[in-house]
C-alpha positions as CSV (number, residue, x, y, z in Angstrom):
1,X,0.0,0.0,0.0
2,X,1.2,3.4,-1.1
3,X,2.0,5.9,1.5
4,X,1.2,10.0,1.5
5,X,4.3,10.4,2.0
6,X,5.7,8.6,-0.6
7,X,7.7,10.0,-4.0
8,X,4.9,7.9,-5.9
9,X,1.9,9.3,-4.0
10,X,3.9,12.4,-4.6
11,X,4.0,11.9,-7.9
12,X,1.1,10.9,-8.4
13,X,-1.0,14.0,-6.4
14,X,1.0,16.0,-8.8
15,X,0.1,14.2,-11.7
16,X,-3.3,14.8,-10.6
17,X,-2.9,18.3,-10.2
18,X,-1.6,18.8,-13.3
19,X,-4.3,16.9,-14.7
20,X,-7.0,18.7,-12.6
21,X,-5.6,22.0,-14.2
22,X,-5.4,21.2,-17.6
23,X,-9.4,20.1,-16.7
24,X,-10.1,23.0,-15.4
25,X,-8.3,24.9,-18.0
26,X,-10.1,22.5,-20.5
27,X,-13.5,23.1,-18.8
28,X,-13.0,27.0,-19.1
29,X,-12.3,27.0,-22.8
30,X,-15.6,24.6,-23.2
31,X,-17.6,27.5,-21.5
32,X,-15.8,30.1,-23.1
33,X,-16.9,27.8,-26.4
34,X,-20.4,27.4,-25.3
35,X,-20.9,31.3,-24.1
36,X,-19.2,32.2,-27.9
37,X,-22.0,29.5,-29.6
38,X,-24.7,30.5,-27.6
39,X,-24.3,34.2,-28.9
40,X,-23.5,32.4,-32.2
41,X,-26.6,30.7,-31.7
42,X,-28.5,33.6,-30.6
43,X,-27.4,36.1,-33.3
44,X,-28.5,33.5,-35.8
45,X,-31.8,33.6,-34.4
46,X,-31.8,36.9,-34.5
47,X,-30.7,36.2,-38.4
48,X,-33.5,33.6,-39.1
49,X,-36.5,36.3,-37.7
50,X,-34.5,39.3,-40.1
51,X,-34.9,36.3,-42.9
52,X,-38.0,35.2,-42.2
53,X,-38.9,38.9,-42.1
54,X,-37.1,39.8,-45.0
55,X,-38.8,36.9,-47.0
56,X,-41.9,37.9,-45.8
57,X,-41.2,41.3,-47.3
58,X,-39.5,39.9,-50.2
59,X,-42.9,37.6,-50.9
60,X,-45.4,41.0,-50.6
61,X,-43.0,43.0,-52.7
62,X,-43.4,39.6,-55.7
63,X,-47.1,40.1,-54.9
64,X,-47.2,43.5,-55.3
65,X,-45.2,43.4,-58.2
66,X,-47.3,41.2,-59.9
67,X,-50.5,43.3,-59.4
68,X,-48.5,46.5,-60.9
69,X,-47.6,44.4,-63.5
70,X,-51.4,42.7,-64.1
71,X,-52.1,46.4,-63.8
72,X,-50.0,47.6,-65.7
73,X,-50.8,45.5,-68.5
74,X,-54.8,46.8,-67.7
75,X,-53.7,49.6,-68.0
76,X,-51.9,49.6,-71.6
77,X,-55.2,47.5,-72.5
78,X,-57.1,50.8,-71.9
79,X,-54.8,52.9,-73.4
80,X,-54.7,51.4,-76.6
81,X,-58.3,51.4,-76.5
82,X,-58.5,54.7,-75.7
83,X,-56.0,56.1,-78.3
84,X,-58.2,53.1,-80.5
85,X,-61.1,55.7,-79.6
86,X,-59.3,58.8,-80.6
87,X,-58.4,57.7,-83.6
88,X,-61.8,56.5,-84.6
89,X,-63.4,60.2,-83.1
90,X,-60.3,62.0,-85.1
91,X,-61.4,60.2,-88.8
92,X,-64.8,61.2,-88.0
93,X,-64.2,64.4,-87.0
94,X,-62.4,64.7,-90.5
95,X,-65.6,63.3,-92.3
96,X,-67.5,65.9,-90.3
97,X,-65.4,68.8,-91.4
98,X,-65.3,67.6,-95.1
99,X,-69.1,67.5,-94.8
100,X,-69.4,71.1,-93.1
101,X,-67.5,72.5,-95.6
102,X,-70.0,71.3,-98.8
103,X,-72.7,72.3,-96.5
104,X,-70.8,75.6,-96.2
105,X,-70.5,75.5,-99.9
106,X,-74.6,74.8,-100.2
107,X,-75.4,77.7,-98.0
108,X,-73.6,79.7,-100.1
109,X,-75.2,78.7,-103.0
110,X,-78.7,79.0,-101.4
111,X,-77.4,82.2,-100.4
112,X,-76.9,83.3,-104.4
113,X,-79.9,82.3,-105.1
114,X,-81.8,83.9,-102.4
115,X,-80.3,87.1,-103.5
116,X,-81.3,86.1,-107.1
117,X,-84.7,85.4,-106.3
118,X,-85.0,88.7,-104.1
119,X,-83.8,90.7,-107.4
120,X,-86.5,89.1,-109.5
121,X,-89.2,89.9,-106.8
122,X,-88.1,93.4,-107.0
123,X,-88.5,93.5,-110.8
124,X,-91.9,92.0,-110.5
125,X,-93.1,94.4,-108.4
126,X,-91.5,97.5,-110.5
127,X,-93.3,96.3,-113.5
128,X,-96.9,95.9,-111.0
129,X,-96.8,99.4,-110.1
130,X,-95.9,100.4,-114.0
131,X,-98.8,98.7,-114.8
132,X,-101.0,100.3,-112.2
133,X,-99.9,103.2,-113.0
134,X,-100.4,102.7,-116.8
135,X,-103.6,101.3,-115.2
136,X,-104.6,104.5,-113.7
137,X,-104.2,106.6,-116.8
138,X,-106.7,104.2,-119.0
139,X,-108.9,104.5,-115.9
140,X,-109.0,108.4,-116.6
141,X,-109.1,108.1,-120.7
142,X,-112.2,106.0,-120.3
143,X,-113.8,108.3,-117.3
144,X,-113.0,110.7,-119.5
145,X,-114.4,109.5,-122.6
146,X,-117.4,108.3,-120.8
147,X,-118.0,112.2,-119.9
148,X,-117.5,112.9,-123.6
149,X,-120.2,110.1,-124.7
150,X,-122.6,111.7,-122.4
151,X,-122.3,115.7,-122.9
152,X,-121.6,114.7,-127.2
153,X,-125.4,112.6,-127.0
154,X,-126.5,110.9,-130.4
155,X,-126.3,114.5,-132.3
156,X,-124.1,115.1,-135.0
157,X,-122.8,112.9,-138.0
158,X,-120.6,109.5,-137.0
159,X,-117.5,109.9,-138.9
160,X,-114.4,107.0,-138.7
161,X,-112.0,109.0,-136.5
162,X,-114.4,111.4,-134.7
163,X,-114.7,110.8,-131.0
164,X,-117.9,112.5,-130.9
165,X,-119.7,110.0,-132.6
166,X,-121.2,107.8,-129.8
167,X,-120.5,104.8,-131.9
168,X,-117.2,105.8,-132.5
169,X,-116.6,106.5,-128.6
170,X,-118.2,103.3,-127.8
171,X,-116.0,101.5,-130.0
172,X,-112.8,103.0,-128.6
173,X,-114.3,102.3,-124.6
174,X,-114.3,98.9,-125.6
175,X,-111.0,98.8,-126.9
176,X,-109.7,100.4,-123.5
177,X,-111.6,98.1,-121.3
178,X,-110.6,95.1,-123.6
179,X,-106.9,96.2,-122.9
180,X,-107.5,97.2,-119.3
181,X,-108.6,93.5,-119.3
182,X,-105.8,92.2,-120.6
183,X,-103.0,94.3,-118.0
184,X,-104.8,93.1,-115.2
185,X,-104.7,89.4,-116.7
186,X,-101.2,90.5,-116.4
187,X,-100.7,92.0,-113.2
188,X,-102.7,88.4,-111.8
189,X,-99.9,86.4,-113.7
190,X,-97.1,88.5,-111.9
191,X,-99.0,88.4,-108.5
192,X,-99.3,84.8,-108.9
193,X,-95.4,84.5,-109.7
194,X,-94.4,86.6,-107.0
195,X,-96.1,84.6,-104.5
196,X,-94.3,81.1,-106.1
197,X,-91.0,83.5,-105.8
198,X,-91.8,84.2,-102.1
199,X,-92.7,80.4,-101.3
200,X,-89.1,79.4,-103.1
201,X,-87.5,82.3,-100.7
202,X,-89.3,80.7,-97.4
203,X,-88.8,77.2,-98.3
204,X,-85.0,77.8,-98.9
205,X,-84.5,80.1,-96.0
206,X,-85.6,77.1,-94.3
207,X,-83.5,74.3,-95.8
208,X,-80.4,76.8,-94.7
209,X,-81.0,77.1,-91.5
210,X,-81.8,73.3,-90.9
211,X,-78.6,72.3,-92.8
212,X,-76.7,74.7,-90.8
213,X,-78.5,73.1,-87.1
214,X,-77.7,69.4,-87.9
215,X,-74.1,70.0,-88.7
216,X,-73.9,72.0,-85.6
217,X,-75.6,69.0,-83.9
218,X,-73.6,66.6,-85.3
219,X,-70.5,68.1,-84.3
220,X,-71.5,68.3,-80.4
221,X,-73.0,64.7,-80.7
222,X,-69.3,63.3,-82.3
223,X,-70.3,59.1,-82.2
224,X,-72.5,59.6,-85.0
225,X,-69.8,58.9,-87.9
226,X,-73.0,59.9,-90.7
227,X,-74.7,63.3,-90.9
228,X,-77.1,64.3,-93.5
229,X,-77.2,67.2,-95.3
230,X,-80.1,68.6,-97.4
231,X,-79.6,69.2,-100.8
232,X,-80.7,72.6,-102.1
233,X,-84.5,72.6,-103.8
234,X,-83.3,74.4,-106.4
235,X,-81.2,71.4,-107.5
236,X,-84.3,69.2,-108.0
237,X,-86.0,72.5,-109.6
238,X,-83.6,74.7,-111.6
239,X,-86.3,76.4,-113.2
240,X,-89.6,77.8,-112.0
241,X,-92.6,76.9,-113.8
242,X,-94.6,79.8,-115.6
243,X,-98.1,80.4,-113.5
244,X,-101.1,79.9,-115.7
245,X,-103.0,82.9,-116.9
246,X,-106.7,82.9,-116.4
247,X,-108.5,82.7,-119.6
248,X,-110.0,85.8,-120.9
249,X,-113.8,86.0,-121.6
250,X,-114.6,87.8,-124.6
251,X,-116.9,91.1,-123.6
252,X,-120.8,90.6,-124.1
253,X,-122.6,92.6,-125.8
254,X,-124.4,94.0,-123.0
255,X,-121.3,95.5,-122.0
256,X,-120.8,97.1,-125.6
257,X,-124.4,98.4,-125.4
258,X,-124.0,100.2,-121.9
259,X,-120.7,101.5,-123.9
260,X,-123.4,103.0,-126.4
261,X,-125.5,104.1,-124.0
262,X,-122.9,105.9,-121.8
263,X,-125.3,109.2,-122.0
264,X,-127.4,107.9,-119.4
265,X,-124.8,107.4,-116.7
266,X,-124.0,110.4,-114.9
267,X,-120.6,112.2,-115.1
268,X,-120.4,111.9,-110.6
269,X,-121.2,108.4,-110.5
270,X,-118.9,107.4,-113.4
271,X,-115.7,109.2,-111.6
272,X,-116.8,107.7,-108.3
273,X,-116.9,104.2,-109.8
274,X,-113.7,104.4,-111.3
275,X,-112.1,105.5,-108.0
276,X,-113.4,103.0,-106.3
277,X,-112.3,100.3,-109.0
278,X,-108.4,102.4,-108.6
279,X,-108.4,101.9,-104.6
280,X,-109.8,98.3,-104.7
281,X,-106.9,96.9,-107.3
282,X,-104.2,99.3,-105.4
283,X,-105.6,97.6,-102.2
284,X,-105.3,93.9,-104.3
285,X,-102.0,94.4,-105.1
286,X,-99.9,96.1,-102.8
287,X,-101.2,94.0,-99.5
288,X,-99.1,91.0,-101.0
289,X,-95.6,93.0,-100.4
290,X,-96.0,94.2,-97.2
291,X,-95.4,90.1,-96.3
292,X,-92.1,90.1,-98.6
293,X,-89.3,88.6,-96.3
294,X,-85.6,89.5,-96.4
295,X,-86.4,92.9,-96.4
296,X,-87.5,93.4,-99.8
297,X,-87.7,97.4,-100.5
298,X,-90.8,99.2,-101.8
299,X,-88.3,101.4,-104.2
């Protein structure tokens, strides 16, 4: 049995010592080791949350990129529809403006013919008050000639170019009323063609201003690619027809025997008769152009 004492307990406490250190020693470096991979351990746990955060992110930010890019993609859909749109709106508008420029080009037209048509209205009407006026004066030869027939009586010779021959005056009132007949035959035929001149003016003055509201209409109301324009009436009718002239009874021969017997009728009622007959046609015939439209001037 080994003593304390001895050199090989000796030894061998030593040994043990040593051995005990180096353990110790040993142990220290494990928990130095094991403090070092705990931190190691928790610093990549604080790594895996900062991952599994950062994946998180990283998995919105693909989501959200994907909806930009579905939107995206919506979005150049409805672009290219809308400049599809544009383009459509930008032809039509050009069809439009091609259109409102031969409607431009028709109102003009109607315009030149309005202007025409107002011209010829004022020669109508010059030549109605000529003839009323040359009207007027065989009014007065024949009251005139009446009062002749009726102071000259049935006395005296009848001679071929003596007026105071009854016969001879009878004769020559029947040729003024014949021809007073015939200018206001006349002045019926240019009343009748002034009022087909006026209806032309109305109708046209019409067809202007309705070509004129549907190309304004169209342009507000741009989806419409078609828009109708009128054509001008005068196209269909380039020329007026010519209005009918009554037919012209031939005068009785009651009315050449009152000629005859003109001495009867007194000189008061004759002139009273015949202005009555001048305010009656003046009244017939000027009524008509106090309705002319456009301003059409008296002059």
């Amino acid at each position: 049995m080994t003593r304390p004492h001895s050199p090989d307990c000796m030894l061998w406490a030593k040994n043990l010592k040593d051995e005990f250190a180096k353990l110790k020693e040993r142990l220290a470096e494990f928990v130095q080791k094991a403090e070092k991979r705990d931190a190691n351990v928790k610093e990549l746990q604080e790594h895996a949350s900062d991952i599994a955060t950062i994946k998180h992110d990283f998995d919105q930010l693909k989501k959200r990129v994907k909806d930009i890019k579905e939107l995206e993609e919506g979005n150049d859909e409805d672009i290219r529809d809308m400049v599809d749109r544009i383009e459509k709106h930008g032809k039509s508008l050009e069809d439009l403006m091609g259109k409102m420029s031969l409607a431009q080009k028709e109102n003009d037209k109607l315009s030149q013919d309005i202007e025409g048509l107002q011209t010829a209205c004022s020669c109508l009407k010059t030549a109605m008050f000529k003839l009323e006026e040359k009207l007027d004066r065989n009014e007065t030869a024949v009251m005139k000639l009446e009062e002749k027939l009726k102071n000259n009586g049935h006395t005296g010779l009848a001679k071929k170019n003596d007026f105071s021959d009854p016969k001879t005056l009878g004769h020559h009132l029947k040729n003024v009323m014949k021809s007073q007949y015939e200018e206001q035959s006349m002045i019926q035929t240019l009343q009748a063609r002034v009022d087909e001149l006026e209806h032309m003016l109305k109708s046209q003055q019409q067809v202007g201003m309705a070509s004129v509201v549907a190309t304004t209409s169209m342009v507000d109301a741009s989806s419409s690619p078609v828009v109708q324009v009128s054509s001008s009436p005068l196209q269909a009718r380039s020329t007026v027809p010519p209005a009918q002239t009554p037919v012209r009874p031939q005068p009785s021969e009651e009315m050449a025997s009152k000629a005859n017997s003109g001495k009867k009728r007194k000189a008061g009622v004759a002139q009273t008769e015949g202005q009555t007959r001048r305010r009656r046609r003046r009244r017939t015939i000027s009524q008509p152009y106090e309705l002319l439209p456009l301003g059409v001037s008296d002059d």
